[in-house]
C-alpha positions as CSV (number, residue, x, y, z in Angstrom):
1,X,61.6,-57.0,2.0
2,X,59.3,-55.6,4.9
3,X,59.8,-53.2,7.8
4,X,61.3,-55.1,10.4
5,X,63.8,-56.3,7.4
6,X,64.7,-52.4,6.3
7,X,65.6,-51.8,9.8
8,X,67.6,-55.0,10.7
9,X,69.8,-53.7,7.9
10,X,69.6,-49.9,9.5
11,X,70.8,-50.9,12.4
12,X,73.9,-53.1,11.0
13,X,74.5,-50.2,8.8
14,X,74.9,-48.0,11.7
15,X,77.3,-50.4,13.8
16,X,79.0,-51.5,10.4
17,X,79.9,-47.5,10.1
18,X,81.3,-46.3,13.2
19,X,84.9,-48.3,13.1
20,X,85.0,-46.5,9.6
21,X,83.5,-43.2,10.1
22,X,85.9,-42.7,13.5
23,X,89.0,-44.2,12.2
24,X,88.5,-41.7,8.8
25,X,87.7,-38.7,10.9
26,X,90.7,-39.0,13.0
27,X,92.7,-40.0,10.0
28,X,91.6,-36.3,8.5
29,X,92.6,-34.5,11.1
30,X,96.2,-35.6,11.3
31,X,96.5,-35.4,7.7
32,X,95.5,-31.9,7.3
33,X,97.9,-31.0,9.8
34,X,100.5,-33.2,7.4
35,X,101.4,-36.4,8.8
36,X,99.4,-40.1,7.5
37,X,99.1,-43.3,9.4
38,X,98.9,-46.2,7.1
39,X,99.2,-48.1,10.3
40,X,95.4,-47.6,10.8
41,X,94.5,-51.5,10.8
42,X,97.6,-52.2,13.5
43,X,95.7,-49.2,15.9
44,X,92.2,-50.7,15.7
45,X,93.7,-54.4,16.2
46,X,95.7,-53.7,19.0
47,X,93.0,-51.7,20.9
48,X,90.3,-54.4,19.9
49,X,92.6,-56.6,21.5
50,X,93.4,-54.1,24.8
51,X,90.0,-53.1,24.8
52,X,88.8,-56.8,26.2
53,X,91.7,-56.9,28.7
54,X,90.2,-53.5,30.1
55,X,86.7,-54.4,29.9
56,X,87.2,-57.5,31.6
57,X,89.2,-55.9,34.4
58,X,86.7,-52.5,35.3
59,X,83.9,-52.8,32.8
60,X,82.6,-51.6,29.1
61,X,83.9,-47.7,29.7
62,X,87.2,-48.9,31.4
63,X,87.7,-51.0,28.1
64,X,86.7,-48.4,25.8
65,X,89.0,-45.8,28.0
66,X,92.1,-48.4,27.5
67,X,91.2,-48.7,23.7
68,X,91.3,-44.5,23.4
69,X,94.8,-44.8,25.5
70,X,96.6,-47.7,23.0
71,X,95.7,-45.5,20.3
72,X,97.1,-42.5,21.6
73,X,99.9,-44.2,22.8
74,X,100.7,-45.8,19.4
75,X,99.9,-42.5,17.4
76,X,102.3,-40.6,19.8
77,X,105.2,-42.8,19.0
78,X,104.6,-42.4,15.2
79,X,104.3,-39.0,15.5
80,X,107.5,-38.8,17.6
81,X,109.6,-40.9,15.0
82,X,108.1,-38.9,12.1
83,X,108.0,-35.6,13.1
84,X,110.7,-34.8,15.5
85,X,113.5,-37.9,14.6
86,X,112.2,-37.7,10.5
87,X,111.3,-40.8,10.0
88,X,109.9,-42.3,6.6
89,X,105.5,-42.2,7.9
90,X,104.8,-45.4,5.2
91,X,107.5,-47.2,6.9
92,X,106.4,-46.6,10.0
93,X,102.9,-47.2,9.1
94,X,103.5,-50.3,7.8
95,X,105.7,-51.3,11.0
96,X,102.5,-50.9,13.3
97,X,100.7,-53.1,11.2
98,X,102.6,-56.1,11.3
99,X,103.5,-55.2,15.2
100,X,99.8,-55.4,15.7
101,X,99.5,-58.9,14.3
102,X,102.1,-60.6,16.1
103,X,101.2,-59.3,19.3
104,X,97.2,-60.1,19.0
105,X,97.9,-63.0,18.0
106,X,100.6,-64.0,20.5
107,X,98.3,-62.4,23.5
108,X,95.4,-64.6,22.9
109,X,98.0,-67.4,23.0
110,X,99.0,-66.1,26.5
111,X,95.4,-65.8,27.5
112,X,94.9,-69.4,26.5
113,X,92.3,-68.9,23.7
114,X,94.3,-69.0,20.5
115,X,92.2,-66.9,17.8
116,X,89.5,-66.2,19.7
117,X,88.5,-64.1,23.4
118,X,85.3,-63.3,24.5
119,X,83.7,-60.3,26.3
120,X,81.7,-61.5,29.7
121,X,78.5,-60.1,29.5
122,X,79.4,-57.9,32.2
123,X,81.8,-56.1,30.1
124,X,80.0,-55.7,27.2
125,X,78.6,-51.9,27.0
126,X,75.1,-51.7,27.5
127,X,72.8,-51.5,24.2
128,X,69.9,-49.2,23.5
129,X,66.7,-51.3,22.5
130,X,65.4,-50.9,19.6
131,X,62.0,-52.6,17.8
132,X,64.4,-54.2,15.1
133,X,68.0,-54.5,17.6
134,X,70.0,-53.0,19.7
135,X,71.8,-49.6,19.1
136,X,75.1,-48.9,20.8
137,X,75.8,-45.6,22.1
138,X,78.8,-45.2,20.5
139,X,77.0,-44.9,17.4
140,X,75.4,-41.4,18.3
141,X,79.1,-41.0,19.3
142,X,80.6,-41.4,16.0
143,X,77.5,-39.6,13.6
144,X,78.0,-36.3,16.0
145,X,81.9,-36.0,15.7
146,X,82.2,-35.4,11.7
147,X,80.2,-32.2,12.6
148,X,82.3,-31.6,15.2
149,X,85.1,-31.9,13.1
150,X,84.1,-30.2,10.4
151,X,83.6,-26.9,12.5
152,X,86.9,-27.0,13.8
153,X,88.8,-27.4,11.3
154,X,86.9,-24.6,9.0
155,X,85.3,-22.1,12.0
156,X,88.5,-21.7,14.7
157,X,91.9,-20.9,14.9
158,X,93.0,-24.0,16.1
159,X,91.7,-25.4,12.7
160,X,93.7,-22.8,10.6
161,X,96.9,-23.5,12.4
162,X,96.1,-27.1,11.4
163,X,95.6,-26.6,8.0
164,X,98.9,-24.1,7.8
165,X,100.7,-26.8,9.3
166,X,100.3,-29.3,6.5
167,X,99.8,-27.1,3.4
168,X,102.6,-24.6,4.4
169,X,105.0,-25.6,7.2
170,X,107.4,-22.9,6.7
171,X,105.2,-20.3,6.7
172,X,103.7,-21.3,10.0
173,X,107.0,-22.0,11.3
174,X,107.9,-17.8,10.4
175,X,104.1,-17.5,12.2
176,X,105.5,-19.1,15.3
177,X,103.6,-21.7,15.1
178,X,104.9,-25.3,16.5
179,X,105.0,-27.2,12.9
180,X,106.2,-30.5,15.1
181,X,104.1,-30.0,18.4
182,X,101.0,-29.2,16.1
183,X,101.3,-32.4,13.8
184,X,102.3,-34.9,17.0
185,X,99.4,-33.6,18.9
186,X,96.4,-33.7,15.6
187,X,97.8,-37.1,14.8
188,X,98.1,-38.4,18.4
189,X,94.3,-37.4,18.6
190,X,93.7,-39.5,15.8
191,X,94.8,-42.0,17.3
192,X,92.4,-41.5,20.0
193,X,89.7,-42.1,17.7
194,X,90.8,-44.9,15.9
195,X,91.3,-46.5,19.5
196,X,88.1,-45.3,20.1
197,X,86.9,-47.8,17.0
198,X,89.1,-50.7,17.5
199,X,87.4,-51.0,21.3
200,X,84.1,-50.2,20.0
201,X,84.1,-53.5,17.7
202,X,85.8,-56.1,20.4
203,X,83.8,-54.5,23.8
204,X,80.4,-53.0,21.6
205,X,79.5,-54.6,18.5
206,X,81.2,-58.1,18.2
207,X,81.4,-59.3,22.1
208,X,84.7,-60.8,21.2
209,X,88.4,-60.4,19.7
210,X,90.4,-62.7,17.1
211,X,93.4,-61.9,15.7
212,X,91.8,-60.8,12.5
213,X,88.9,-58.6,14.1
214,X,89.9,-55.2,12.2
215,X,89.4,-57.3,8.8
216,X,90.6,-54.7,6.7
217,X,88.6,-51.4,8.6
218,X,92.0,-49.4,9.0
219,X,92.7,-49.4,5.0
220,X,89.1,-49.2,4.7
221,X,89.2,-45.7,6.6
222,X,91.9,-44.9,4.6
223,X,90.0,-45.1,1.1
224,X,87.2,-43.3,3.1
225,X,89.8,-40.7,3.7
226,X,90.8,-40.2,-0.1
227,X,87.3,-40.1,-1.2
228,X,86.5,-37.2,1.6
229,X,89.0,-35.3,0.3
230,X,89.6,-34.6,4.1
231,X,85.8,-33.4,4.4
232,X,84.8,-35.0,7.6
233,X,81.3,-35.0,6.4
234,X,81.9,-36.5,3.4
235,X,83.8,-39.4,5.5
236,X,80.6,-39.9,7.5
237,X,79.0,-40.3,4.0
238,X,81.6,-42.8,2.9
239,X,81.6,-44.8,6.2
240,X,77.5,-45.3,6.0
241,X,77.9,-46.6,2.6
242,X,80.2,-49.2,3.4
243,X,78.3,-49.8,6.1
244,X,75.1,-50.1,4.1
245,X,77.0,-52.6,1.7
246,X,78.2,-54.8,4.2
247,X,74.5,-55.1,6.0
248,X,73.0,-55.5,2.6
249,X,76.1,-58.6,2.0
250,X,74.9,-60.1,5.5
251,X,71.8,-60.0,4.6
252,X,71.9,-61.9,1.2
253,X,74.4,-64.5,2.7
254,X,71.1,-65.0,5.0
255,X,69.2,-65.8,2.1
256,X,68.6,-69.3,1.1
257,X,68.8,-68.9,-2.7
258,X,72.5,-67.3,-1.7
259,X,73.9,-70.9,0.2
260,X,74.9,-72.2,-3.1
261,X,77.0,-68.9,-3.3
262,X,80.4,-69.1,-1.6
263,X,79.8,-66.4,1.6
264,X,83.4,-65.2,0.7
265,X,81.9,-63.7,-2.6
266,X,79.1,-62.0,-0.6
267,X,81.7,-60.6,1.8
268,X,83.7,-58.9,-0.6
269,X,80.7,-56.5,-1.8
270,X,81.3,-53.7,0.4
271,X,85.2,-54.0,-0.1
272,X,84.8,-54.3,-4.0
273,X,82.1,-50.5,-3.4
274,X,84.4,-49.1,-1.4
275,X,88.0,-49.6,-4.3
276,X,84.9,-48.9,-7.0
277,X,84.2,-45.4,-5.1
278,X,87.5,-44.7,-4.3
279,X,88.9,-45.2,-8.0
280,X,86.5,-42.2,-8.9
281,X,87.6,-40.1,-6.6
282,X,91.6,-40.4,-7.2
283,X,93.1,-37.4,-9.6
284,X,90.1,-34.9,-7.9
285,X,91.4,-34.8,-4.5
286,X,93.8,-32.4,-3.6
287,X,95.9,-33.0,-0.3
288,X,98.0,-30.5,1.8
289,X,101.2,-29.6,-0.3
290,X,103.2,-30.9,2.6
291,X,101.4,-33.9,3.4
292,X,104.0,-36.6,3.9
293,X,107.0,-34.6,4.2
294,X,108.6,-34.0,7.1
295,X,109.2,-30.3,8.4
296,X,113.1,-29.6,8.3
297,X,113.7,-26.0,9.6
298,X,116.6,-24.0,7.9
């Protein structure tokens, strides 16, 4: 393996990483505050999917604007059913999934290209050029906001109130703190970023959407989530690694000795890593007491 090798799989690494690392880190934040979205793969589906409709209409930031807004949108609807009407967050979850996948795939029907859109060039975001690719910007996006993340939740207020909020509800309730308005705003942020990541792959990376675009990146971010231990850092961490597997599985399906291989073995490296990792990290993690449970006052 030479140079220009080593960095053809950096840079797949890096775009491989971002739907991950943004989807965990937003994931984190709305589960410290006490409230988790297993509907993670339904949020970066849809905005894939509405990501393309804005990019064709105004262009790569429109697109990647429309993405942030479906996520929001979707994640403030969860949060209003499962904070303020007390709904059950798994059922919930699982409803935006399986919404997600009937309306992808019934839109690309309506836009005459069943399973498959593209992005015109002109509404693809422009790349940064690199001796071994192209780099999207999104990229320096997504490896600055687990810092970012990380300082707020341990260094401000705003952080602390989170954290009361999910391990202690009651007590910030007594504090006068907004257990509802606190937990529908961190999780409706969230959302932001997994829209964020869903856009990123249709408008940024791939150039396209199909109806099966997220290919598993929302549970993914999920496992990344458990083996953080909601440590944003440590998501980053977990979201290069799958990233690294999966350019490393692209790069032996490439291989000639790998075509008697069936690619569907190859692909399933960095998912088989990622349940591997995540089994060794289940029992240690310790989650907000409240986590799940929604905030009744008395």
């Amino acid at each position: 393996m030479d140079i220009s090798q080593i960095g053809s799989i950096l840079i797949i690494t890096l775009h491989a990483m971002v739907p991950i690392c943004l989807t965990a880190v937003g994931e984190i934040i709305g589960e410290t505050a006490g409230l988790f979205n297993i509907g993670l793969e339904g949020i970066l589906l849809t905005s894939a999917f509405t990501g393309v409709l804005g990019a064709k209409a105004g262009g790569a930031v429109v697109g990647l604007l429309v993405g942030m807004g479906t996520g929001a949108i979707i994640s403030l609807i969860f949060s209003v059913i499962n904070t303020y009407w007390k709904g059950n967050q798994m059922i919930t979850g699982i409803g935006i999934n399986l919404l997600a996948l009937g309306f992808v795939a019934f839109g690309l029907i309506v836009l005459g290209s069943p399973g498959f859109h593209p992005v015109p060039p002109e509404g693809r975001l422009v790349a940064i050029r690199t001796p071994w690719g192209r780099l999207s910007p999104i990229i320096f996006v997504a490896l600055v906001i687990p810092f970012v993340a990380h300082w707020f939740l341990n260094r401000t207020r705003a952080g602390l109130i989170l954290k009361a909020t999910g391990e202690s509800p009651e007590a910030a309730d007594v504090a006068g703190i907004r257990v509802n308005l606190v937990r529908l705003l961190a999780t409706t942020f969230g959302g932001i970023l997994a829209g964020l990541a869903g856009a990123y792959i249709s408008v940024s990376w791939i150039g396209s959407v199909t109806k099966q675009i997220s290919a598993g990146r929302g549970f993914i971010s999920l496992a990344t989530v458990v083996f953080s231990g909601l440590n944003p850092l440590l998501a980053l961490l977990g979201a290069f690694v799958f990233g690294l597997f999966e350019s490393i599985a692209t790069w032996i399906r490439n291989l000639p000795a790998a075509r008697m291989i069936p690619w569907q073995f190859v692909a399933m490296i960095p998912y088989v890593v990622t349940l591997l990792v995540v089994s060794g990290a289940i029992g240690r993690v310790r989650f907000p007491k409240a986590l799940g449970k929604p905030y009744i006052r008395e």
